[in-house]
N, CA, C and O of each residue as an XYZ file, in Angstrom:
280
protein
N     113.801     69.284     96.680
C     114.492     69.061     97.932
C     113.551     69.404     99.081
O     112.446     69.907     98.879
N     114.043     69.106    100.342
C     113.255     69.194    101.318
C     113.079     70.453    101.592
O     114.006     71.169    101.215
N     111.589     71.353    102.493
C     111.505     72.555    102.448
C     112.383     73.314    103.330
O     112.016     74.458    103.600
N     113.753     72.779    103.955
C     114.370     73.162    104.721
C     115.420     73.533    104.775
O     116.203     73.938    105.634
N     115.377     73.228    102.907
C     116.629     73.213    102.468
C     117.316     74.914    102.656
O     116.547     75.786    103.061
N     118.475     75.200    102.400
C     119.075     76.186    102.410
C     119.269     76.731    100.783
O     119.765     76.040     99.893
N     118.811     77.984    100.632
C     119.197     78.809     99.425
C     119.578     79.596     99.002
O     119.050     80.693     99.184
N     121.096     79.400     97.931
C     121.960     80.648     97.932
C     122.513     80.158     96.372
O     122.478     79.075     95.789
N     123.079     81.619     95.975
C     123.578     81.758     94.666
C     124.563     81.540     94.827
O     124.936     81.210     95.952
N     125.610     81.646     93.556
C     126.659     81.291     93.646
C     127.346     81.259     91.883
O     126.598     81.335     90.909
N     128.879     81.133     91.767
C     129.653     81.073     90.538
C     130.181     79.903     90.307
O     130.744     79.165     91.116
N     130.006     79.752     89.269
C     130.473     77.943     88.766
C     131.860     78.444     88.661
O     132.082     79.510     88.087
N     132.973     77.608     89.273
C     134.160     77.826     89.156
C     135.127     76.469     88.287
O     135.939     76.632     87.377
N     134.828     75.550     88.740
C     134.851     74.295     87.240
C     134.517     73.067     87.450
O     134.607     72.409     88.487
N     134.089     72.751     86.331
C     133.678     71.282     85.915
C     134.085     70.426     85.727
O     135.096     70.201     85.061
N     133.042     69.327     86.551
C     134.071     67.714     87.098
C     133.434     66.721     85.842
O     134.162     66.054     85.107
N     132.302     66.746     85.765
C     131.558     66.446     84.432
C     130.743     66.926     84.095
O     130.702     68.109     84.431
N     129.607     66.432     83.271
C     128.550     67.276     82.527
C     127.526     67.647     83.757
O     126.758     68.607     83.693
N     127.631     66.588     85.110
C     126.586     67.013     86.158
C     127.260     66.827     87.452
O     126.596     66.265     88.322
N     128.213     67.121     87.680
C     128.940     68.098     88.857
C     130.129     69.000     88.382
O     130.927     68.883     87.453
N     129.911     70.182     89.604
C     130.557     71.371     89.087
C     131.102     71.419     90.573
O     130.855     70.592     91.451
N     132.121     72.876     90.713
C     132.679     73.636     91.574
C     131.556     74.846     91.811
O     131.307     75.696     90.956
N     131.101     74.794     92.749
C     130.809     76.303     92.498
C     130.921     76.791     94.184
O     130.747     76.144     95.217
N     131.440     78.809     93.850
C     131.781     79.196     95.115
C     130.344     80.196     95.110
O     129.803     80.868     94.232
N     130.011     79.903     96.662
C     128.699     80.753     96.873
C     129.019     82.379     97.396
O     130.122     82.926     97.382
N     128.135     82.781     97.707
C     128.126     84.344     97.833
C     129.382     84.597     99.113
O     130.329     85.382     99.149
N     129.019     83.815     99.853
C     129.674     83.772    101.179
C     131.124     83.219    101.125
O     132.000     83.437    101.962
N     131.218     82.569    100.154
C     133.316     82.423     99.689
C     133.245     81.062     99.944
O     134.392     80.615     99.959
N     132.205     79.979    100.205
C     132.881     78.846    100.754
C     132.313     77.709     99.275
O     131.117     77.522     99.053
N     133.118     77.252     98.662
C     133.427     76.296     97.656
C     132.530     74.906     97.998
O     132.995     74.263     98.939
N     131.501     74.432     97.473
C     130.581     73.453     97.624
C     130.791     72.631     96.251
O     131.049     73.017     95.111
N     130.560     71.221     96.853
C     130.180     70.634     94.941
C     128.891     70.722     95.060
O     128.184     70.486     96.040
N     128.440     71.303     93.337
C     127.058     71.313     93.015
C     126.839     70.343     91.743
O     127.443     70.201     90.680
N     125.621     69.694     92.368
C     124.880     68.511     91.138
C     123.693     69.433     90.542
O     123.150     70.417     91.046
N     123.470     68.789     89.297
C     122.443     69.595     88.510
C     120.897     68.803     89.025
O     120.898     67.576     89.125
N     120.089     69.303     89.219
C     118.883     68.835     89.483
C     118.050     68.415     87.962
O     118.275     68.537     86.758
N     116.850     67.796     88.934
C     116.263     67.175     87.747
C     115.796     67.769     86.654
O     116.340     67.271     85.669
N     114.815     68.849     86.289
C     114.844     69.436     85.574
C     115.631     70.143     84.421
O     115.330     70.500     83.283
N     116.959     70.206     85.317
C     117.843     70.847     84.345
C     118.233     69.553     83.554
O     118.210     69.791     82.346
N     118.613     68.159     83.862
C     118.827     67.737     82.912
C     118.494     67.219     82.224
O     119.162     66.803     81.277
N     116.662     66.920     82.516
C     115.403     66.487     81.613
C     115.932     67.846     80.527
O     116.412     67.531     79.438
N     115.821     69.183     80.861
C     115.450     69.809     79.578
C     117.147     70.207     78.982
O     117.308     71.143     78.199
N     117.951     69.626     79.324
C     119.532     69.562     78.788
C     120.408     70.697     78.513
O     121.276     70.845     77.652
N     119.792     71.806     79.857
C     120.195     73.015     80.713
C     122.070     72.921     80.404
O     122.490     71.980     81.077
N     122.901     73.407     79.841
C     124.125     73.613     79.573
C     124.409     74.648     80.830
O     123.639     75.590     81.021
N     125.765     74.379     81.828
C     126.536     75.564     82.494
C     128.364     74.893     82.203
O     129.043     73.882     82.023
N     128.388     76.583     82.359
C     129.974     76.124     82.243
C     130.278     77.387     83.257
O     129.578     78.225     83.826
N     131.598     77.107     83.193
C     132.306     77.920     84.596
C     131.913     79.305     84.022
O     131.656     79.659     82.871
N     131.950     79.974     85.201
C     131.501     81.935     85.435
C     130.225     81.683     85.191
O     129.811     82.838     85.281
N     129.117     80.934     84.907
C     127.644     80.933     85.378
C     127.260     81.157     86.819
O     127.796     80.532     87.734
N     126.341     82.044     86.997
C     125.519     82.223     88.101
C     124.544     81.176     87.734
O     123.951     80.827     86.713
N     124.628     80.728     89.269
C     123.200     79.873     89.498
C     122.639     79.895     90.742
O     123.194     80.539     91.633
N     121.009     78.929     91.070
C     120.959     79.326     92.362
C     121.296     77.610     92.876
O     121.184     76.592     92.192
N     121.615     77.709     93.917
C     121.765     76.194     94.674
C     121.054     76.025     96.172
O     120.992     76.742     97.171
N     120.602     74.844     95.850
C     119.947     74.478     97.111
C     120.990     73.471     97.812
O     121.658     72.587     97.276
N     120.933     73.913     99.353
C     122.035     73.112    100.188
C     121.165     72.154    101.554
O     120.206     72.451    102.267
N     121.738     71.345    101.497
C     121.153     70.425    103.000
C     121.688     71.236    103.808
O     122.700     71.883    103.541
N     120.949     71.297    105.085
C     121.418     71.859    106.197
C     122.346     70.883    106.606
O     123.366     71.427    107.029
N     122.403     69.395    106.655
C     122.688     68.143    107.240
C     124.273     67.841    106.693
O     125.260     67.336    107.229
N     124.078     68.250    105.730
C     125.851     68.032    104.825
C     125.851     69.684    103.654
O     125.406     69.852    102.519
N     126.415     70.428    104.413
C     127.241     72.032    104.048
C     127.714     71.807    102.929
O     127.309     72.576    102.057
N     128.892     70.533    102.411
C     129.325     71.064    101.658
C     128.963     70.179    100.233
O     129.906     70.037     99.455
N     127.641     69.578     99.856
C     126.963     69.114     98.707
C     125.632     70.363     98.346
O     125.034     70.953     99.246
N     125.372     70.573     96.896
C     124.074     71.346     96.980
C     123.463     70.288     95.758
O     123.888     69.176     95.445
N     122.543     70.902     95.308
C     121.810     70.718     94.362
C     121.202     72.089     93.496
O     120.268     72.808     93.850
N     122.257     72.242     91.922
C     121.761     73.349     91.439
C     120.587     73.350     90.518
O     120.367     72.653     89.528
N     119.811     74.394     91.136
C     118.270     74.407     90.504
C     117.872     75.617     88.963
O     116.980     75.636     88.116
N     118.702     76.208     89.162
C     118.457     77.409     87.919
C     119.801     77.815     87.949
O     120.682     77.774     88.808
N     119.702     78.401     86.257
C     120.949     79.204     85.899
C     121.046     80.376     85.412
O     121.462     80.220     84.264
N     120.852     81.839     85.693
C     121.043     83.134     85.166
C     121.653     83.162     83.532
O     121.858     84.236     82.967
C-alpha cells in the first residue's frame, strides 16, 4: 500500500468469506478488512478473535488491508 497509509491493530470479529472479515481496531471503530497479497499467496488462515495488523487509506476510513496475523 501506499507509504501513507495508516497503521493499526485490531480483532477479527467475523467472517464474510475466506478474504473479507469484520475486524474492530484498537480505537472501537469496526472496518472491513481484505487479506493482502501475501497472505493469500502463502494461504495465511484467520478466523474471528485473531489479532492482526491492518493497513488503512487515509482517503476511505472505513476499508483496510490486513497485512499480518499474531
Amino acid at each position: 500500500m501506499a507509504k501513507d497509509a495508516i497503521k493499526m491493530s485490531g480483532i477479527v470479529k467475523k467472517v464474510h468469506s475466506m478474504s473479507e472479515f469484520e475486524v474492530k481496531l484498537e480505537n472501537g471503530v469496526l472496518i472491513k478488512g481484505l487479506i493482502s497479497g501475501k497472505m493469500r499467496k502463502f494461504n495465511i488462515r484467520i478466523l474471528p478473535g485473531d489479532k492482526v495488523d491492518v493497513e488503512i487509506s487515509p482517503y476511505d476510513l472505513t476499508k483496510g488491508r490486513i497485512t499480518y496475523r499474531h
